[in-house]
C-alpha positions as a Python dict, from the first residue, in 0.01 Angstrom:
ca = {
    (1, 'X'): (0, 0, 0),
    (2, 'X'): (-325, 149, 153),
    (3, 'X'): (-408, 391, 428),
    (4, 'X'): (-762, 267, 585),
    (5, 'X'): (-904, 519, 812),
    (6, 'X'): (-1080, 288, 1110),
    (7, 'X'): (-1234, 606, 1262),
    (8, 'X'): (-1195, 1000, 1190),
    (9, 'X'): (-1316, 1097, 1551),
    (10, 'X'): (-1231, 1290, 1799),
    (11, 'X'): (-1132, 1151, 2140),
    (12, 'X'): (-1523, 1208, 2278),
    (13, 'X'): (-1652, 1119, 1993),
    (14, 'X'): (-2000, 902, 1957),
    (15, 'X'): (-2008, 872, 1546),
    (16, 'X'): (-1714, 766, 1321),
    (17, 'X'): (-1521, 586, 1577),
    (18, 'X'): (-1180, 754, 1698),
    (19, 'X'): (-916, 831, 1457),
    (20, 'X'): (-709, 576, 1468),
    (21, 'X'): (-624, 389, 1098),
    (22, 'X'): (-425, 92, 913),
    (23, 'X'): (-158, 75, 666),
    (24, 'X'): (-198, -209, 449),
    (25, 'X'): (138, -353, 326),
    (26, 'X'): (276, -656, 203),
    (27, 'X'): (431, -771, 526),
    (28, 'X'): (79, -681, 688),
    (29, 'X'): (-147, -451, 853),
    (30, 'X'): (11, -171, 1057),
    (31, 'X'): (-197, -22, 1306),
    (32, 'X'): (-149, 369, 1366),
    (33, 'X'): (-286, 460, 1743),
    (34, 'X'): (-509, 183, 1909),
    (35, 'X'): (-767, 340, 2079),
    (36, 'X'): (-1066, 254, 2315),
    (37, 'X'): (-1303, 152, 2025),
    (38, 'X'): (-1050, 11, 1784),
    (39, 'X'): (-1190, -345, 1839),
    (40, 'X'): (-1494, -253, 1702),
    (41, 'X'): (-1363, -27, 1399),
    (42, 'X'): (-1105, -322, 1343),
    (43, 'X'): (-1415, -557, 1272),
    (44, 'X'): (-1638, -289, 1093),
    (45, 'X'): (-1357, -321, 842),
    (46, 'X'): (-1336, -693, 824),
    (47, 'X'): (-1008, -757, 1018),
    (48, 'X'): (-952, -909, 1367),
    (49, 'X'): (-652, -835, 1649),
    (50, 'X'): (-511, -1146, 1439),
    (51, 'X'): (-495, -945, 1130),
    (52, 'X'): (-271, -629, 1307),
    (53, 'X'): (118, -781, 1270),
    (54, 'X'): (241, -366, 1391),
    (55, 'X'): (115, -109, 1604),
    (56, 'X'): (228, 248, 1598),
    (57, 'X'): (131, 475, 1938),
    (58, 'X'): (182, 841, 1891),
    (59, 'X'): (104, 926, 2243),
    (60, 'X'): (-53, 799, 2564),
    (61, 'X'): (-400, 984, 2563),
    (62, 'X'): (-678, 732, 2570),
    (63, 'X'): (-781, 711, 2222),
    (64, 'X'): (-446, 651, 2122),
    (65, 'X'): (-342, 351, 2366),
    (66, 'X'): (-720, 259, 2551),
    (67, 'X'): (-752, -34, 2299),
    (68, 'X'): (-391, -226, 2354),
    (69, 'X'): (-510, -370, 2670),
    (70, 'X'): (-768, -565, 2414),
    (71, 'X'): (-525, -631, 2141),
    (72, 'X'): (-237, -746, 2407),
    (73, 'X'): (-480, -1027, 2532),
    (74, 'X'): (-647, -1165, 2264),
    (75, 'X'): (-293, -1199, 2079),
    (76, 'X'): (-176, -1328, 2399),
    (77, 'X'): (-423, -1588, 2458),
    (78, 'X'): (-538, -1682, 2106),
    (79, 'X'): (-174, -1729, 1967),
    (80, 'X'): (133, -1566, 2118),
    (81, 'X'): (151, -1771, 2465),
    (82, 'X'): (191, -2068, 2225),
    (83, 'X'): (450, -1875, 2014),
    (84, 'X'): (561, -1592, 2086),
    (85, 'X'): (736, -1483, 1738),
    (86, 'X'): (386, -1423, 1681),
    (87, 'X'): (343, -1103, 1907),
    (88, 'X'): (245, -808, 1758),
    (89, 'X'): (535, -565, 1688),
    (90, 'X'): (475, -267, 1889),
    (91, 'X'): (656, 75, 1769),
    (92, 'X'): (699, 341, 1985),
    (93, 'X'): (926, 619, 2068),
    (94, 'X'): (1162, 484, 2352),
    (95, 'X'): (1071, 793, 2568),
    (96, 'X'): (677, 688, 2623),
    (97, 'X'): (746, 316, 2683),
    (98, 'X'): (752, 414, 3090),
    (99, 'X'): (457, 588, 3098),
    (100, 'X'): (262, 320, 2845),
    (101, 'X'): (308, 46, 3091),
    (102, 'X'): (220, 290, 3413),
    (103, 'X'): (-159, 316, 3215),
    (104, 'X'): (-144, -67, 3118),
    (105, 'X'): (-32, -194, 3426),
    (106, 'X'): (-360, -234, 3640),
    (107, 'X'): (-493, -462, 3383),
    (108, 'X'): (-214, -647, 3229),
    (109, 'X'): (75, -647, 3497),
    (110, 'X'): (55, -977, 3641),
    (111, 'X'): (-167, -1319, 3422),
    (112, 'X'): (-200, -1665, 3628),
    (113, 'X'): (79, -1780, 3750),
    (114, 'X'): (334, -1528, 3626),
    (115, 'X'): (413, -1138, 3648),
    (116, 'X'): (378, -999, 3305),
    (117, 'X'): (542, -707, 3116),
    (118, 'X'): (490, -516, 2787),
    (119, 'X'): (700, -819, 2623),
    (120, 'X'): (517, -1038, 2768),
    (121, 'X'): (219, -929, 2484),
    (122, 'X'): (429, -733, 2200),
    (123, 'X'): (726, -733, 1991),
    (124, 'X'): (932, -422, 2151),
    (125, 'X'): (1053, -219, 1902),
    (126, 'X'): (1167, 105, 2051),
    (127, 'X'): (1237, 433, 1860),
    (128, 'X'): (1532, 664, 1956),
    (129, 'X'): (1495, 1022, 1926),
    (130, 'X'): (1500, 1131, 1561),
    (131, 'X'): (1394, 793, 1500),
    (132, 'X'): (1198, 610, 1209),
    (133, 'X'): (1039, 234, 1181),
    (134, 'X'): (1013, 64, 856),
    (135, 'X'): (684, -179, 763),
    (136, 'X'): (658, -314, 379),
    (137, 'X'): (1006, -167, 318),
    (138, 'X'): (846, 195, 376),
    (139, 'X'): (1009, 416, 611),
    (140, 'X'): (833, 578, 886),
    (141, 'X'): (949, 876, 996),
    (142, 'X'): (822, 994, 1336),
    (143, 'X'): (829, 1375, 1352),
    (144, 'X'): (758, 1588, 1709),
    (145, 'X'): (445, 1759, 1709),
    (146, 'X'): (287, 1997, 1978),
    (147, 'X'): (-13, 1829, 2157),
    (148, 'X'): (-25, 2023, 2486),
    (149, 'X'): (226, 2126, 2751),
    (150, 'X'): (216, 1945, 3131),
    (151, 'X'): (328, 2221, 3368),
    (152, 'X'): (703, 2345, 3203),
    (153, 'X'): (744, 2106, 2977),
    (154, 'X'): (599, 1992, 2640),
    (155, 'X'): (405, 1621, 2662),
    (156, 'X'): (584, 1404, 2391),
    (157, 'X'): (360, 1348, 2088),
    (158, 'X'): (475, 1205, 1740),
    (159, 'X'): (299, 1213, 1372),
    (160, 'X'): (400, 1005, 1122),
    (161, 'X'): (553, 1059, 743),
    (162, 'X'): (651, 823, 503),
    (163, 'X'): (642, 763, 156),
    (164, 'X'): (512, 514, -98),
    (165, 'X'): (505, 528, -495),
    (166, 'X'): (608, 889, -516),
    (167, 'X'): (351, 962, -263),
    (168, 'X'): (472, 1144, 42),
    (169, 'X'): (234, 1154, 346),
    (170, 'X'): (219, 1313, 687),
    (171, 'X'): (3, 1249, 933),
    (172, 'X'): (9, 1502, 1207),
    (173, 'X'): (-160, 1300, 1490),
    (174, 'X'): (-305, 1516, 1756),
    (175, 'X'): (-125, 1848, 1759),
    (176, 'X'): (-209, 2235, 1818),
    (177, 'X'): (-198, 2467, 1539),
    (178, 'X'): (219, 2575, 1474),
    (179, 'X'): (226, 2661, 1130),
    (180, 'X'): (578, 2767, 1141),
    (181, 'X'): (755, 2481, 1346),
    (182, 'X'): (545, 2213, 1050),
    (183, 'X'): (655, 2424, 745),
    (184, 'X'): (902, 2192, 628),
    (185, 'X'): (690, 1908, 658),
    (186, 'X'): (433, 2032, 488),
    (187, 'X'): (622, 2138, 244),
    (188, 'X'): (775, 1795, 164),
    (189, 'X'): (477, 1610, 195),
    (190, 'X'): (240, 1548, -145),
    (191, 'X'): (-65, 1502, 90),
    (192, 'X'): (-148, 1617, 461),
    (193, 'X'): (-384, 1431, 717),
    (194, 'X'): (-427, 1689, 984),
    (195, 'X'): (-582, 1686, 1289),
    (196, 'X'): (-899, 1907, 1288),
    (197, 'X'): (-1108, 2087, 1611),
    (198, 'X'): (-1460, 2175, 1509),
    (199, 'X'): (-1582, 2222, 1869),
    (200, 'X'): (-1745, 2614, 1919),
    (201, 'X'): (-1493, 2672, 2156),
    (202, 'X'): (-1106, 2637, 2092),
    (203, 'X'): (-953, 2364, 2322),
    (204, 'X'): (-583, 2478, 2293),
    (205, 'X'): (-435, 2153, 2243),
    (206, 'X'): (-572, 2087, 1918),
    (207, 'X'): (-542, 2255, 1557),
    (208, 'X'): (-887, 2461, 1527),
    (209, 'X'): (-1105, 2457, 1163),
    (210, 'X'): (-1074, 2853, 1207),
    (211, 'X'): (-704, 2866, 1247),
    (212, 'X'): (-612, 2627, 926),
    (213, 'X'): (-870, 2862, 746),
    (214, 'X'): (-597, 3104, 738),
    (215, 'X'): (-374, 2880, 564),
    (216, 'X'): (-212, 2975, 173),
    (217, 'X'): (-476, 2866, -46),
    (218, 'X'): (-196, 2586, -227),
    (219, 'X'): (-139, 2418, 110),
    (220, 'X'): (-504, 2391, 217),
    (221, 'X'): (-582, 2177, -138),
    (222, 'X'): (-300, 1910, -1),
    (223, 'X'): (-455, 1903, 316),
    (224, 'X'): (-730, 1642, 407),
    (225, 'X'): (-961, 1686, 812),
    (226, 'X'): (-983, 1448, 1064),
    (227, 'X'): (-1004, 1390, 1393),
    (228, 'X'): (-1303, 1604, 1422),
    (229, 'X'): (-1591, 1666, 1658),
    (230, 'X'): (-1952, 1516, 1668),
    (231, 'X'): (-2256, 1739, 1470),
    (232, 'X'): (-2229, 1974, 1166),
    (233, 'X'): (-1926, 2038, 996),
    (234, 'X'): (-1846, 2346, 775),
    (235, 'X'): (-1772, 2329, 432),
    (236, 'X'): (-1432, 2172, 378),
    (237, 'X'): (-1428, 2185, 11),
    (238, 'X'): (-1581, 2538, -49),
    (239, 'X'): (-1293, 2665, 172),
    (240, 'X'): (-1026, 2481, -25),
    (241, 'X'): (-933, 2194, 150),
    (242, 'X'): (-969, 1837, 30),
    (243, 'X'): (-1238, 1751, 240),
    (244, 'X'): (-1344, 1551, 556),
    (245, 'X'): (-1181, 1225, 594),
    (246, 'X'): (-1469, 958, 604),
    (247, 'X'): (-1468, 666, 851),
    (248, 'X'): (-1386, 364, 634),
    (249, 'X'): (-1255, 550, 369),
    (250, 'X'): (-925, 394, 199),
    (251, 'X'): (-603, 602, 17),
    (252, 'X'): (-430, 330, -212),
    (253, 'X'): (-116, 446, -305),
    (254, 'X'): (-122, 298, -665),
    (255, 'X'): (-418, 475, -727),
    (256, 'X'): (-335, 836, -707),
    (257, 'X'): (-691, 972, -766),
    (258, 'X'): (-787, 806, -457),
    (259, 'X'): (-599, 1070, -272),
    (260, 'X'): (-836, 1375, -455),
    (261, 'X'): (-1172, 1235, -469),
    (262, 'X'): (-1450, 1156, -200),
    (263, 'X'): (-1514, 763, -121),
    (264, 'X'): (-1825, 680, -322),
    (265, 'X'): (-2161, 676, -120),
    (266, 'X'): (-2379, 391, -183),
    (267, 'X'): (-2796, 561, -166),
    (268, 'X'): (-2881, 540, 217),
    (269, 'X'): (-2564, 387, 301),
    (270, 'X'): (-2362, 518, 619),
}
């Protein structure tokens, strides 16, 4: 099994593509978040919407669900209208399904002739609360994170952490900085993928460079950035952490080392 980071971007972002990446498996390629760009980060890595048999959506912000409207209708007219076992598998906490369609709607609700639904283009598979998916017989545990709060009440938003040859990842997905409520993830987890501000200016709805600086010094070496801004970055490494996730760059869970060292740079490559 391999985690292929598509993009390591931040929603705005103009370089690396938005973080959104694939889990290579046996049964597949699993698709975590499906953003705007994802068609184009999809083919940078040699795959089509053909290749993606599951998609995972964490929440419903743009860079997380803008690119389903592409994947829905070239599965639906390049394969699925002729046989429909070969949707995509779409997995997604039961809770967001409502508010999915609401931003799909405009563009996918209704297709000559017919009125059209999420089913219509993917595999449902819903996840109750507490709930997990499995792809490649891995299980994928989806764990509540805090993105940002919508008047009262906190906006649903799940990471991901599963396991694979002894190797136990999370990935946090968009969240703010709550070092106590993630504790026993981290604490479980051999490596971290965490979401990563670099912006001047704290947003508030995502984890900040200067607040995971004050992490324990043992965590921060488990912990690899992404999801970061545009520009300069400050130095990951020299501040203990694993590093910067790279767009393109691949974790293969047989190889262990992959997990600790930087993806090799070609001269003048990208």
């Amino acid at each position: 099994m391999k985690l292929v980071f598509l993009g390591t971007g931040s929603a705005f972002t103009l370089e690396n593509y938005q973080s959104n990446m694939v889990v290579e498996g046996s049964d597949g390629l699993l698709l975590i978040d499906c953003g705007s760009d994802v068609r184009r980060s999809v083919a940078e890595q040699g795959w089509s919407a053909f290749d993606l048999t599951d998609v995972y959506v964490s929440h419903l912000h743009a860079d997380h669900i803008g690119g389903l409207e592409w994947l829905g209708f070239v599965s639906y007219f390049g394969r699925s209208r002729a046989d429909p076992s070969a949707r995509p598998r779409l997995h997604i906490r039961r809770n967001l399904i409502e508010g999915l369609w609401q931003s799909l709607h405009g563009g996918m609700g209704s297709l000559e002739g017919e009125v059209a639904s999420l089913e219509t283009y993917f595999d449902m598979c819903p996840i109750d609360r507490n709930g997990s998916f499995t792809f490649s017989d891995t299980k994928f545990q989806t764990v509540q994170v805090v993105h940002y709060y919508d008047g009262y009440e906190i906006v649903p938003t799940y990471g991901l952490m599963f396991e694979n040859n002894k190797i136990c990842v999370f990935i946090t997905t968009d969240t703010q900085f709550t070092p106590n409520q993630m504790k026993e993830f981290r604490d479980r987890s051999t490596y971290i993928f965490q979401d990563c501000e670099t912006s001047p200016f704290q947003s508030g709805v995502h984890t900040h460079y200067e607040e995971l600086s004050t992490l324990q010094k043992d965590l921060k070496q488990r912990i690899w950035l992404y999801d970061y801004q545009d520009g300069d970055k400050p130095d990951s490494e020299a501040d203990g952490f694993l590093g910067w996730v790279e767009q393109g760059q691949v974790f293969d869970f047989n190889d262990p080392k992959s997990f600790k060292k930087k993806r090799f740079r070609k001269p003048g490559g990208k």
